[in-house]
N, C-alpha and C positions, 0 to 999 in steps of 0.2 A: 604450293610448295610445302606449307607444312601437313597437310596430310601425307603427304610422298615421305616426308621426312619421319611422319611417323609408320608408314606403313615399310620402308627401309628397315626402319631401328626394329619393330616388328619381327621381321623375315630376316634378320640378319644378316641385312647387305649394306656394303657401303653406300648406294645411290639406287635410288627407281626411278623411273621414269613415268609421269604418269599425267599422260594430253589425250587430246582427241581421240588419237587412234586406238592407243589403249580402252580408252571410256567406252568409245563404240564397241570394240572388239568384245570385253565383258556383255555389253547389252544385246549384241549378235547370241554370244553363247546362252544370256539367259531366255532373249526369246527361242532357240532351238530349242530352250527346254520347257515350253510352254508359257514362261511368266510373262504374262502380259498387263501389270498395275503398276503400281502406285512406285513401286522397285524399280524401276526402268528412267524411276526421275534421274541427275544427276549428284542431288544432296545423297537420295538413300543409296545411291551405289557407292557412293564415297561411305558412306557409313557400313553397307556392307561388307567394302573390302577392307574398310579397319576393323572389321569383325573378324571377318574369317582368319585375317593375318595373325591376330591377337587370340585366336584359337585354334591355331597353327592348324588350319586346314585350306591354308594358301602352299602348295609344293613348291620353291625358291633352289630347289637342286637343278632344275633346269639348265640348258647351254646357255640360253640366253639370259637367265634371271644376274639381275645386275649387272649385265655386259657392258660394257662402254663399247666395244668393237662394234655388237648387233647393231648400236646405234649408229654407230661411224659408216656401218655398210650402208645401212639403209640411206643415211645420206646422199653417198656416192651414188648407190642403185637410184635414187629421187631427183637428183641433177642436183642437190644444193652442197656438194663437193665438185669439181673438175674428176675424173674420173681417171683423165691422162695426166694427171698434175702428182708426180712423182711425190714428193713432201705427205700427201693427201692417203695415196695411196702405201707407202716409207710406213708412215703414222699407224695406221690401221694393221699393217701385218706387226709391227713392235705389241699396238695392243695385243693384239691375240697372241702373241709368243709369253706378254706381260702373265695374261688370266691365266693361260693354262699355267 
């Protein structure tokens, strides 16, 4: 929680999100890019991405960067929302009317 909280304040968003899926995704993209060390730990990629944030060559203009909705979908899309459950789905379209 507090690296998220620092790599937030970083990138200039209210909230990141930053689990598993993220942590793999990063390590997906840097094995494409050849790195295959000591990088691909979980300590240095936290430290890298508090790097690169803090030398703003993290881009945070993204649709999804600091979404709360991308996460609300992906819920829904995951099964751990009801999908037909009105409130669920109410909630999610309010966020995205909220961001934009």
């Amino acid at each position: 929680e507090t690296v998220a909280m620092s790599l937030a304040h970083s990138m200039g968003c209210g909230m990141l999100i930053l689990d598993d899926q993220v942590i793999n995704s990063v390590r997906a993209k840097m094995l494409n890019h050849g790195v295959k060390d000591e990088r691909l730990k979980p300590a240095a990629l936290l430290r890298g991405l508090l790097n690169a944030a803090r030398t703003g060559r993290i881009d945070a203009s993204g649709k999804s960067s600091g979404s709360i909705s991308s996460c609300m979908e992906r819920d829904l899309s995951m099964g751990l929302d009801d999908p037909f459950d009105e409130r669920a789905t109410s909630s999610l379209d309010d966020m995205k009317a909220w961001e934009d």
